[in-house]
MARLOKOL-41085 format. One record per residue (C-alpha): residue in one letter; x, y, z. Coordinates in steps of 0.25 Angstrom, whole numbers, padded with zeros to 4 digits, always signed. Example, Ala and Ser with C-alpha at 12.3 -4.5 7.8 and 13.67 -1.06 7.14 Angstrom:
BEGIN
A+0049-0018+0031 S+0055-0004+0029 
END
This chain:
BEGIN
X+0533+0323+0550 X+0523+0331+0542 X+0511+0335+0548 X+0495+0339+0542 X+0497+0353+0549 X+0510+0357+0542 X+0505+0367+0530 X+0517+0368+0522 X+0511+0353+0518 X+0503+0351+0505 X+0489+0350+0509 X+0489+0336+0503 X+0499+0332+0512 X+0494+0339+0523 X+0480+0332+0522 X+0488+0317+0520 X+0495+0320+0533 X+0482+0324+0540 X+0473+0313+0534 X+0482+0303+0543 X+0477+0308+0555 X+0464+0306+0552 X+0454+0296+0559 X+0442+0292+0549 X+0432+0298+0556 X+0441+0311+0555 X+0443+0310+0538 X+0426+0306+0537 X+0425+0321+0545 X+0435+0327+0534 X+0426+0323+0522 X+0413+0327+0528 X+0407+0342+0529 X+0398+0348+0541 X+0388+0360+0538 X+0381+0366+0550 X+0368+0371+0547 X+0371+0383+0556 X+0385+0388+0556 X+0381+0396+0570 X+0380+0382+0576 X+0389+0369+0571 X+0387+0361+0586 X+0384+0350+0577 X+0397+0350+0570 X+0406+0340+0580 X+0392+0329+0580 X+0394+0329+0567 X+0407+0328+0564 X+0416+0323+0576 X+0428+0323+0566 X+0429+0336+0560 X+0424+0338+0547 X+0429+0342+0533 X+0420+0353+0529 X+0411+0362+0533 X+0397+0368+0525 X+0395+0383+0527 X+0383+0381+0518 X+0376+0387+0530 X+0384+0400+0533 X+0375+0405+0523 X+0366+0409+0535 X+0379+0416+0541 X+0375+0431+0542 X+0388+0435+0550 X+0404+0432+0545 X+0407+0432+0557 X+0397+0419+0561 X+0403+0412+0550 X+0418+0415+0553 X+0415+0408+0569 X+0407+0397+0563 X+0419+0392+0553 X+0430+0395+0565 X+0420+0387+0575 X+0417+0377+0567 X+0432+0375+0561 X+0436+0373+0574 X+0427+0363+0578 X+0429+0354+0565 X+0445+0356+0568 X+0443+0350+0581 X+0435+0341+0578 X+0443+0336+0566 X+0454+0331+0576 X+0464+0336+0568 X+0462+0352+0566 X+0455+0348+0552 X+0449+0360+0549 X+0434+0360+0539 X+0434+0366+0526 X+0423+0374+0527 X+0417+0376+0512 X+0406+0384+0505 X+0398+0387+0491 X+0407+0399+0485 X+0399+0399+0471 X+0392+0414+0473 X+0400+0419+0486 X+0402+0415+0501 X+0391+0413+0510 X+0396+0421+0520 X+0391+0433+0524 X+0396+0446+0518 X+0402+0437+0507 X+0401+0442+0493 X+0390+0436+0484 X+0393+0433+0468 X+0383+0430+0456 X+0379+0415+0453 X+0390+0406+0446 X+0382+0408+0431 X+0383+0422+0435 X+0398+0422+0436 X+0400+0413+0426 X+0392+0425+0415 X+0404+0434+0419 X+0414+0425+0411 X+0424+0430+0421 X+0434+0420+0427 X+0442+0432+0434 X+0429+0437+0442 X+0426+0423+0445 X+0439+0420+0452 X+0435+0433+0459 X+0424+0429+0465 X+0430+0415+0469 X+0441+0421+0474 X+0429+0431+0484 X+0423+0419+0489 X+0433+0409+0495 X+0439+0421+0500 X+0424+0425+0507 X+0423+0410+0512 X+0438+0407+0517 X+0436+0420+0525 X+0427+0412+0533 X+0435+0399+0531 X+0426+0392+0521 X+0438+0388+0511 X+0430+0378+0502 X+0422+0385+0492 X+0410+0378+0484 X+0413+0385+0472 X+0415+0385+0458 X+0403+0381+0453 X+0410+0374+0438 X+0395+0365+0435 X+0393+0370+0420 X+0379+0372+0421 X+0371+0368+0406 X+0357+0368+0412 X+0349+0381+0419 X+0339+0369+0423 X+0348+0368+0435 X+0348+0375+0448 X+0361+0377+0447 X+0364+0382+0433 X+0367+0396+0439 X+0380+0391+0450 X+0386+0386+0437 X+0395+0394+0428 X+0386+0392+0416 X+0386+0380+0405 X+0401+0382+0400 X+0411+0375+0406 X+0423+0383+0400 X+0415+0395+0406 X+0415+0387+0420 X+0429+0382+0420 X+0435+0397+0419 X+0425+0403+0429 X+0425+0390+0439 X+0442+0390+0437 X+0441+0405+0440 X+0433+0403+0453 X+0442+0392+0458 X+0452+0400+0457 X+0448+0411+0465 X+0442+0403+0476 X+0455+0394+0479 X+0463+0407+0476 X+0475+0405+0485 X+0474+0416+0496 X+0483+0422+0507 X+0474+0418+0518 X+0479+0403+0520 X+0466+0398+0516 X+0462+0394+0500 X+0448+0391+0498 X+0443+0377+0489 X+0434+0379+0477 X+0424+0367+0476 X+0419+0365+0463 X+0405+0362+0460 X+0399+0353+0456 X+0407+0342+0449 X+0402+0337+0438 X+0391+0341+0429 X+0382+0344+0439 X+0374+0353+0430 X+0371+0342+0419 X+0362+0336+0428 X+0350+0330+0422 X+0336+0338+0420 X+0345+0350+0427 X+0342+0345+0442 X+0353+0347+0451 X+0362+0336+0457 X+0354+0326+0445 X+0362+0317+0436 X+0371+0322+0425 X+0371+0314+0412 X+0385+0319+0405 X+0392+0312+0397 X+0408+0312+0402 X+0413+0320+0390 X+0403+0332+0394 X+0406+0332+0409 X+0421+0334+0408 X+0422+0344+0395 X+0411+0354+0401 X+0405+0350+0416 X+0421+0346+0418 X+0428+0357+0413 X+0426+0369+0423 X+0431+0359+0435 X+0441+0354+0428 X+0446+0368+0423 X+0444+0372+0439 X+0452+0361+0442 X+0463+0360+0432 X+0465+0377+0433 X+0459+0380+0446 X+0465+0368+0456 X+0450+0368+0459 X+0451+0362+0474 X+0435+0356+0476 X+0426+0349+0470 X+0411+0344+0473 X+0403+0333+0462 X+0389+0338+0460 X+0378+0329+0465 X+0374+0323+0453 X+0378+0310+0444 X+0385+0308+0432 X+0382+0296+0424 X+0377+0290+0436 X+0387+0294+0447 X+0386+0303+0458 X+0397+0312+0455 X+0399+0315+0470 X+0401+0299+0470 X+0409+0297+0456 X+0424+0292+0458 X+0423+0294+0441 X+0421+0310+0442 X+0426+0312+0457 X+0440+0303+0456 X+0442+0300+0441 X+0438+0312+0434 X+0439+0324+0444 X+0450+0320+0451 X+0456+0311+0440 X+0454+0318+0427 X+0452+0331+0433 X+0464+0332+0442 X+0454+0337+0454 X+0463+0337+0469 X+0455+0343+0477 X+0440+0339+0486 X+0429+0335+0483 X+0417+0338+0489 X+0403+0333+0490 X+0391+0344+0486 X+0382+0343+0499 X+0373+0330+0499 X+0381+0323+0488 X+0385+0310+0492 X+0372+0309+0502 X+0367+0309+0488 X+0373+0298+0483 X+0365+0289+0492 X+0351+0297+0494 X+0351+0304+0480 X+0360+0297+0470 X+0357+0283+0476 X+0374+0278+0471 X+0376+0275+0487 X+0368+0265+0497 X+0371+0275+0508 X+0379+0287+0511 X+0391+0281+0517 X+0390+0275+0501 X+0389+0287+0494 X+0400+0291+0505 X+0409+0282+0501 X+0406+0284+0486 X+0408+0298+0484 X+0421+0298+0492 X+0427+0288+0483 X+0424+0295+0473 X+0432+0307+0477 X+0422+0314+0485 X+0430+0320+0498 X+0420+0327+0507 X+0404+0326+0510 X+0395+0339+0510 X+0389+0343+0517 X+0386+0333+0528 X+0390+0318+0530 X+0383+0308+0521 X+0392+0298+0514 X+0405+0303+0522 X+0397+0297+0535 X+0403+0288+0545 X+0398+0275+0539 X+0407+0278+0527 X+0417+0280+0538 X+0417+0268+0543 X+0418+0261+0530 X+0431+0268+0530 X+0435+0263+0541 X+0433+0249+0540 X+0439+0248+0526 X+0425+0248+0521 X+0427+0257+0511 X+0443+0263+0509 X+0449+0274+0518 X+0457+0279+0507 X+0445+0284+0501 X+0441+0294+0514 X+0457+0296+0517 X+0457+0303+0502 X+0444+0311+0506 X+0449+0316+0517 X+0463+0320+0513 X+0456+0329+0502 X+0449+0336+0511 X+0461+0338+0521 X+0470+0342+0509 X+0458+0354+0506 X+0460+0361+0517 X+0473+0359+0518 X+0474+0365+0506 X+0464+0375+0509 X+0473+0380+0522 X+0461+0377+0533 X+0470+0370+0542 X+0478+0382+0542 X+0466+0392+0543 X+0455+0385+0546 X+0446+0395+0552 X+0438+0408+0548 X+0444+0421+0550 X+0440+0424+0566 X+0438+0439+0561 X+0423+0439+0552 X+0430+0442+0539 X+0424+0452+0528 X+0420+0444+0516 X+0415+0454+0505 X+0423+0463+0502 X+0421+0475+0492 X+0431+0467+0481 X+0422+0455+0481 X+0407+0462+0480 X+0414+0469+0469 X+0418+0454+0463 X+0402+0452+0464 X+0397+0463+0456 X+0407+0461+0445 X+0401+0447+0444 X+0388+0451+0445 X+0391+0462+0434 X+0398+0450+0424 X+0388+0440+0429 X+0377+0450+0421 X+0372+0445+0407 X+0365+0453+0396 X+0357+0443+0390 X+0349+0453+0381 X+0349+0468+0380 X+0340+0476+0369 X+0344+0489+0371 X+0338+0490+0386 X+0351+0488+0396 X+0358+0497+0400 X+0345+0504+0406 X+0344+0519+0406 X+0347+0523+0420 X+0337+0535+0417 X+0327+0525+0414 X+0313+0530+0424 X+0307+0519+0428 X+0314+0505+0429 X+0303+0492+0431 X+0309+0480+0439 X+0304+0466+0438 X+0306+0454+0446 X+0306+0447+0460 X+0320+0447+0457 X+0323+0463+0457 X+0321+0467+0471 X+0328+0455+0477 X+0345+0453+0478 X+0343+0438+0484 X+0342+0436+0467 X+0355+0440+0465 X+0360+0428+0473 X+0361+0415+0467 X+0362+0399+0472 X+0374+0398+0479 X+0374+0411+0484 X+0374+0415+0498 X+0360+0423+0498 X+0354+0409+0491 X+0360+0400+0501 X+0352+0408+0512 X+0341+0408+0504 X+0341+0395+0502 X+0343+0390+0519 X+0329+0399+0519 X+0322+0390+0508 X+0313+0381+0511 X+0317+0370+0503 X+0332+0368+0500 X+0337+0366+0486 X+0354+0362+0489 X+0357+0349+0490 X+0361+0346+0503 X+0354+0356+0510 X+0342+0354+0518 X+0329+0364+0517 X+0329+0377+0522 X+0325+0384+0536 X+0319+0395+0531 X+0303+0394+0524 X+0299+0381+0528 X+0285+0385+0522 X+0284+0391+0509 X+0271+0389+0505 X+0267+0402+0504 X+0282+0407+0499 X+0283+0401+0486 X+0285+0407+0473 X+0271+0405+0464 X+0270+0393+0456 X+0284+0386+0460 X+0291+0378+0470 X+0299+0393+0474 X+0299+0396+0487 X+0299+0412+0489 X+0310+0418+0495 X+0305+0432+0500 X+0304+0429+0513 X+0312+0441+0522 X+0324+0429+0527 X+0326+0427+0512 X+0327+0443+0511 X+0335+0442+0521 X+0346+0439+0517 X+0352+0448+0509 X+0352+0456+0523 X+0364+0449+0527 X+0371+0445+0516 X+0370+0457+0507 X+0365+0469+0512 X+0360+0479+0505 X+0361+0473+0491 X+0352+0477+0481 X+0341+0473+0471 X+0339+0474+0457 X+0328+0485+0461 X+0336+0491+0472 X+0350+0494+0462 X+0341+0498+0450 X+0335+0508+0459 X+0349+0512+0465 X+0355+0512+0450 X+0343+0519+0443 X+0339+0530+0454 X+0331+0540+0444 X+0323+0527+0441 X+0313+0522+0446 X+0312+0506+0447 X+0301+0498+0451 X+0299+0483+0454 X+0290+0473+0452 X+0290+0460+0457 X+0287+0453+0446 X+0287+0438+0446 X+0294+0429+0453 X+0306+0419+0452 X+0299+0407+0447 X+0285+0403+0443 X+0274+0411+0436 X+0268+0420+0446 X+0264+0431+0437 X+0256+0440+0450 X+0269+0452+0449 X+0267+0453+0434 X+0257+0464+0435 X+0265+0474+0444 X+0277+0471+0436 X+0270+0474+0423 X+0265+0487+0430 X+0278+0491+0436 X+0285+0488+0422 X+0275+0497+0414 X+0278+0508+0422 X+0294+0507+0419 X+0303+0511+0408 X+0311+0497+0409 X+0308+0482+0416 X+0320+0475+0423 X+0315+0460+0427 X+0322+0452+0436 X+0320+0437+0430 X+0325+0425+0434 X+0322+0415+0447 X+0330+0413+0459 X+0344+0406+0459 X+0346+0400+0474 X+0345+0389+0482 X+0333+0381+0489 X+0317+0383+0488 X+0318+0399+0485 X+0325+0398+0471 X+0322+0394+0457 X+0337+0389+0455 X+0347+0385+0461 X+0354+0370+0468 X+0343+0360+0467 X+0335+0371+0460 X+0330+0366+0445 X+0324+0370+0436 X+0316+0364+0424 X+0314+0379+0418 X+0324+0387+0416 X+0317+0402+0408 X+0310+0412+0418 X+0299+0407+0426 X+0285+0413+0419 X+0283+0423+0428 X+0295+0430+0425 X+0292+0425+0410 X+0279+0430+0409 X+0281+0444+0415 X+0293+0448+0404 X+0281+0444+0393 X+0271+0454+0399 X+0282+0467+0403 X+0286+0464+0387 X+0271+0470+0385 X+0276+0484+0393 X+0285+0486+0381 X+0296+0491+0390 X+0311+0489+0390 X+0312+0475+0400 X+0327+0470+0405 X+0327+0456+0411 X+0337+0453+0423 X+0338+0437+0426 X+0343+0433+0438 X+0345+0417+0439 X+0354+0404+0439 X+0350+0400+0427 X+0349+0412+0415 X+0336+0417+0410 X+0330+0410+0399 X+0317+0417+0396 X+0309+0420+0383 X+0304+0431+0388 X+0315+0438+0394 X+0323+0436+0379 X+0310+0440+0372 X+0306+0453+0381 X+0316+0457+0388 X+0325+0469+0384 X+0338+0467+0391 X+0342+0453+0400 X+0352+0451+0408 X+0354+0438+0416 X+0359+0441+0430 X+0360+0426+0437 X+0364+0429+0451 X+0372+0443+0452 X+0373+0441+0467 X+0377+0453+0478 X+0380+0463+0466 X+0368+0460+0457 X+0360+0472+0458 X+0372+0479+0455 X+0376+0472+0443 X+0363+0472+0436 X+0360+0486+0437 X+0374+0490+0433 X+0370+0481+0420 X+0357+0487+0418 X+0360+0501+0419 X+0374+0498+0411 X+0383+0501+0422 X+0389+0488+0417 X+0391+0482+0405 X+0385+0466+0404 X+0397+0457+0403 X+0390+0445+0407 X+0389+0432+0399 X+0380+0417+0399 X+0387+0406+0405 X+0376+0398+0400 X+0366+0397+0387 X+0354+0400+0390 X+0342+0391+0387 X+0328+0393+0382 X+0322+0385+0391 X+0325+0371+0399 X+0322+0363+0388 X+0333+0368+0381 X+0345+0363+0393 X+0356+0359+0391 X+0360+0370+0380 X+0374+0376+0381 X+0382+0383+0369 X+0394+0372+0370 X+0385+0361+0366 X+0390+0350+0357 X+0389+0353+0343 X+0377+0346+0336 X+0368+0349+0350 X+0359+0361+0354 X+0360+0372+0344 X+0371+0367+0335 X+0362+0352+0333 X+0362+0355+0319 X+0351+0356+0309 X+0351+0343+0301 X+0349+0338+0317 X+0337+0344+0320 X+0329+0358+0319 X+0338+0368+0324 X+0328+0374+0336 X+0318+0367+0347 X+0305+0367+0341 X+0303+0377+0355 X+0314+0385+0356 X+0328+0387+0351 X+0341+0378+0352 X+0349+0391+0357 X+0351+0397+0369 X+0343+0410+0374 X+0355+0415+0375 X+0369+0410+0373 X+0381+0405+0383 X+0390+0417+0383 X+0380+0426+0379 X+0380+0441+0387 X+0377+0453+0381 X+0386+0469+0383 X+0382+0483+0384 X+0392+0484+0373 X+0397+0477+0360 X+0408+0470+0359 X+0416+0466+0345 X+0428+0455+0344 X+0437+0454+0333 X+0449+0449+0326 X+0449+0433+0333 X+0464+0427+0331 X+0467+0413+0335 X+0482+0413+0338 X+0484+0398+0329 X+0476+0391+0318 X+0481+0377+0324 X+0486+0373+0338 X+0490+0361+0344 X+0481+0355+0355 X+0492+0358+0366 X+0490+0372+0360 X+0482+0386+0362 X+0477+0395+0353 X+0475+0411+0355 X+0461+0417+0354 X+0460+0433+0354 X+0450+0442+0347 X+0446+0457+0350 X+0434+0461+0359 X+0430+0476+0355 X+0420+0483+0365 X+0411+0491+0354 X+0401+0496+0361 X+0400+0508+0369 X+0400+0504+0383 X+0413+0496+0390 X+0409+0480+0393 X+0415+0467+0394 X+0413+0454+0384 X+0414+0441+0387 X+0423+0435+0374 X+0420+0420+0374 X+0430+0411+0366 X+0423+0398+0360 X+0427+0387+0352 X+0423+0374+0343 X+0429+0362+0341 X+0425+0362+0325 X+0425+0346+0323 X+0430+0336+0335 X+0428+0322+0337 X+0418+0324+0348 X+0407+0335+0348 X+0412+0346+0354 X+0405+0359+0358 X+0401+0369+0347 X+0407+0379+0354 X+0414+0380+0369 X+0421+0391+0378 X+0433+0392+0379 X+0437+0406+0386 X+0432+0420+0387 X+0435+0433+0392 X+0430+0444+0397 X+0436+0457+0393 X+0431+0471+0397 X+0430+0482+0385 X+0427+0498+0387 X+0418+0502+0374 X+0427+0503+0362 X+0440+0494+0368 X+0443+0481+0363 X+0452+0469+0369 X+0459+0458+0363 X+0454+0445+0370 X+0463+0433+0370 X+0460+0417+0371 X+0470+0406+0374 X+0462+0392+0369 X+0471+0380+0374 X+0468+0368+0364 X+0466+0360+0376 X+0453+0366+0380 X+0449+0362+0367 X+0449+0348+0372 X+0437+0337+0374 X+0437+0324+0379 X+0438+0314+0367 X+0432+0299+0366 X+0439+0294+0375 X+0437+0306+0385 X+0450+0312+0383 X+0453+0328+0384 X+0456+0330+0369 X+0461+0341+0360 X+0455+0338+0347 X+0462+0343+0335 X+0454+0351+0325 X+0448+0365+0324 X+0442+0374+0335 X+0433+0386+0332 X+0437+0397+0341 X+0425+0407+0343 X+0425+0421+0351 X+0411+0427+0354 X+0403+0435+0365 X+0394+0422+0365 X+0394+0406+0362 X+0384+0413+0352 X+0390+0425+0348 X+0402+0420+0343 X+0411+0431+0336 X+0424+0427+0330 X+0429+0415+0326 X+0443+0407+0322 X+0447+0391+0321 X+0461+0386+0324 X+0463+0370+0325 X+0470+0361+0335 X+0480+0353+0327 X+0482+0340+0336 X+0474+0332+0346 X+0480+0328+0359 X+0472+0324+0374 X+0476+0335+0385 X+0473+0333+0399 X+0460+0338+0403 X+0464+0344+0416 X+0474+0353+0411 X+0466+0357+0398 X+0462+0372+0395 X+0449+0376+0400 X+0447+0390+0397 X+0456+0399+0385 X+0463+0409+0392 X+0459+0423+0389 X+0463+0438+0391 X+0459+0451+0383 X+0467+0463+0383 X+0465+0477+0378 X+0466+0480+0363 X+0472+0494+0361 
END
């Protein structure tokens, strides 16, 4: 007789045969979560859950300053959940995994837009790959991660966990990182990626986070769709959690249509749903779709939902009961359940299910080196006049900005330094989370002018004690990097409001120097400390006027001024485009920041990086992105209207894929293999890249194409693959594309994936605005093709021309 312990079982039949055993109260423990608010004591745990439990919450190992407190707290805990379970059913223990573990000693990467302006799919399977491997050494298996929302407005507080505003761009990354974090290993444990945040949570109205999304169905598969799909369909993509907003009026967490129907339906999804934390308590308090919570229980798990976070709400035991007494249909829990069961199954916790006894190492010299060649690719060149690479024999360097002299800047939301922050905020900001224990007065520690709460307080300094010792600042590697200099710093400003009391030091410090670095931007966290970041909106999205103001009156100093913008969002500033000499935009470089930008500034490196995004002028401007349809933003059409706002331009600052080099970089002789294909065909793109310049780099070549007439508007131009490739000055590359037809394909009238026939544009450029070389070849035939198993992404490969 088969038996639930036997592993040379498929975990799908492995979980069927354990589900059997199961009493109702033990299946409600399997789909609910336990977070301890302090991992150093979990005496609550059996009070509250008598059954076991299916997850666990290490949100709060944030506060761990030993491995070794962390590897007894998993193996303690584990132990009691497996006893109490009844059945030796071990908790999946999960985590965020967007930036790096939060463990300590774990390695810390740049924020998700950071990663996604390398335009490196290869580097970003590296870094998923560090991270499961960082948080299954401590048995966390589930990893919160990839972020695959396309992000369209900087309004958001959570533009800068995104991988920017296209989603062909987000589908190779996110595919990528999937990849690396459910990499088969040796060890008998795989680790779960969980996707976030299914679907369209970054179309939210007036850019508030978790608000309701107005998308029209044609636009939420074909662009907020595509990057899950594609993680899905190339990635077996194992988790899934629904964001907390609504779609036409349905809570998504709640939504058999997008949970049932389309994810699991159209999408082919097999894997576990989970509930972002608070979501289906939200149904009932929030959203107001459920008269109670054992409603908005019942609800969401018909839907498709499989397991609360982060505590009980809905999956309570008056739910229960209705399960019991036939109330509502067990079949509905049973399939809840078996998901869960079948995911660590799969995951090989019942075979493994504790920590390593032995504290393990986490970060090891490989990985950091992974973190500085993200925060090297993660650096873009926005605008250079002659300034960068500075004169390391320059005398006397001037630098501005509350930023300079602080690391914690590097780290954004979602990082481990920002999740400590944030439990020592005053007021909370993440949904779910209560406020912080740390200032519970901050009248007299707020940032001038604003609703900011300071963050200088020596716990907040702190931190990097611990977690990253000895790391450096802006200041500190300038002055370690430039040792005949000498560099001085001036606070400035700080990171919001229009405090203007530093200007006359920093006007004073700068006159006396031969160049001005400023550090720009705001602060990318979480809670009451930051000006961005989960539940963290904005309404103004450019450089708060102190910041704005001061550029305008250093301009008078005539000296040479290079700006530094470190942010979720990227800097749009009139100033900074009208004063500034050179500007790079750094988002969230994390551990190996100062590194990277000083190696970019003195030339030690040659700016590779390049915009995930366009950027706007100024909020009034969102939504703008290049792939807009035609007849819209920029492309309207002059019989329409005038061609410009009355205020402002319809272009962007600066353009989605835009970066600039140290170097110059020529392409040439563009062959497309056919004039015609069928649309079960492909067709060959290749070109050669010539480094002209005089120094080695890398270019990012980025393939676009137009549909040139369609029977629906279609974009003026979309993505459809890159490549990095690597030149020494003088060397050139032939750089190859295969362009699938089916990736050509839309949804039609009757919401069908299409491949239209016609003519298609085919465009190579260093920019969507600097578009190069160009070719047509036509698509002879229509056909429907399965939207799962479309083309996502053109291959792509260069190789060395002799």
């Amino acid at each position: 007789m088969p038996h639930h312990s036997d592993p040379a079982l498929p975990p799908k039949v492995r979980a069927d045969l354990l589900l059997r055993e199961l009493t109702p109260e033990q299946k409600l423990a399997q789909v609910s979560c336990y977070m301890p608010t302090d991992i150093a004591d979990t005496s609550d745990f059996l009070s509250r859950h008598p059954h076991g439990v299916g997850h666990v919450s290490t949100l709060e190992v944030r506060r761990a300053t030993s491995l070794a407190d962390v590897v007894d707290f998993q193996r303690h805990l584990q132990e009691v959940v497996m006893k109490a379970s009844g059945h030796g059913i071990p908790a999946t223990f999960h985590m965020e995994g967007l930036s790096g573990a939060y463990l300590p000693g774990a390695t810390s990467f740049p924020s998700g837009i950071a990663r996604a302006s390398s335009w490196d799919p290869d580097l970003e399977r590296d870094v998923g790959r560090i991270v499961s491997r960082q948080e299954r050494s401590v048995g966390i298996t589930q990893t919160f991660a990839p972020v695959l929302d396309v992000g369209r407005d900087p309004r958001m507080g959570r533009h800068g966990e995104t991988y920017g505003e296209d989603p062909t761009l987000a589908a190779a990354l996110g595919v990528a990182f999937t990849q690396g974090i459910q990499e088969q290993t040796d060890e008998g444990l795989r680790s779960d990626a969980v996707a976030k945040h299914f679907l369209g949570f970054h179309h939210s109205e007036g850019g508030i986070h978790g608000a309701h999304c107005n998308i029209p169905d044609r636009l939420l598969l074909e662009v907020y769709g595509k990057p899950f799909q594609a993680a899905i369909s190339l990635a077996g993509l194992r988790g899934i959690m629904p964001c907390y907003g609504s779609i036409g009026g349905e809570p998504v967490s709640a939504s058999r249509h997008f949970l049932t129907e389309m994810l699991r339906g159209e999408m082919g999804f097999d894997g576990l749903v989970v509930s972002d934390y608070g979501a289906i308590g939200n149904l009932h308090s929030v959203q107001r779709v459920a008269e109670s919570f054992a409603h908005a229980g019942l609800a969401a798990m018909t839907a498709g939902l499989d397991v609360e976070l982060h505590f009980p709400q809905g999956f309570n035991r008056t739910l229960l009961g209705w399960f019991t007494d036939g109330t509502a249909d067990p079949a509905i829990l049973d399939q809840a359940v078996a998901r869960v069961l079948e995911s660590k199954f799969r995951m090989g916790i019942f075979d493994q299910p504790l920590a390593c006894e032995a504290s393990p190492s986490l970060s090891t010299p490989a990985d950091r080196a992974v973190s500085l060649r993200a925060a090297r690719e993660s650096l873009v060149l926005l605008k250079n006049e002659g300034v960068l690479p500075l004169d390391q024999a320059t005398p006397t360097v001037a630098v501005i900005g509350c930023h300079a002299v602080n690391p914690r800047f590097f780290f954004g939301g979602y990082s481990h330094v920002s999740m400590v922050e944030g439990a020592l905020a005053a007021r909370a900001s993440m949904a779910g989370m209560t406020t912080g224990d740390g200032h519970t007065d901050v009248s007299d520690s707020m940032v001038p002018g604003t609703q900011i709460q300071s963050d200088g307080g020596p716990e907040f300094e702190g931190i990097l004690d611990w977690q990253h010792p000895g790391i450096h600042s802006l200041v500190d590697e300038l002055r370690l990097r430039m040792p005949a200099a000498a560099v001085d710093w001036a606070f400035g400003y700080p990171i919001a409001g229009a405090d203007e009391s530093g200007h006359a030091e920093a006007l004073e410090v700068a006159g006396r120097a031969d160049v001005v670095i400023l550090t720009l931007g705001g602060k990318h966290g979480t809670s009451s400390i930051a000006t961005m970041g989960e539940g963290i909106d904005a309404t103004n999205i450019n450089l708060p006027p102190c910041q704005e103001q001061l550029i305008g009156k250093l301009a008078t100093l005539g000296k040479p001024m290079v700006g530094v913008h470190l942010d979720g969002r990227p800097i749009s500033s009139d100033a900074a485009e009208l004063y500034l000499d050179a500007l790079v935009e750094a988002w969230n470089p994390a551990e190996s920041g100062a590194e990277a930008l000083v190696d970019l500034l003195l030339g030690d490196i040659n700016p590779s990086g390049r915009l995930p995004v366009s950027v706007a002028q100024n909020a009034g401007q969102v939504p703008i992105y290049y792939n807009h349809p035609n007849g819209s933003a920029w492309h309207q059409g002059a019989s329409i209207g005038f061609p410009e706002y009355v205020d402002s331009p319809h272009t962007p600052r600066f353009p989605f894929g835009h970066g600039l080099s140290y170097t110059e970089f020529s392409y040439a002789d563009l062959e497309v293999s056919a004039d015609a294909i069928p649309a079960s065909g492909r067709v060959e793109v290749s070109l050669t890249v010539t480094n002209t310049g005089e120094r080695d780099g890398s270019d990012v070549v980025q393939l676009y194409v137009r549909d040139v007439f369609a029977s629906l508007s279609r974009p003026v131009l979309e993505l459809a693959g890159f490549q990095r490739v690597e030149l020494a000055a003088g060397a050139s590359a032939r750089v190859h594309f295969t362009l699938e037809a089916s990736q050509l394909a839309f949804l039609d009238h009757h919401m069908k994936w299409f491949v239209e026939a016609g003519d298609f544009d085919v465009m190579v450029g260093a920019s969507s605005r600097d578009l190069r070389l160009a070719d047509t070849f036509t698509v002879t035939n229509s056909s429907h093709v399965e939207g799962r198993t479309r083309a996502f992404v053109a291959a792509s490969g260069a190789s060395p021309v002799a």
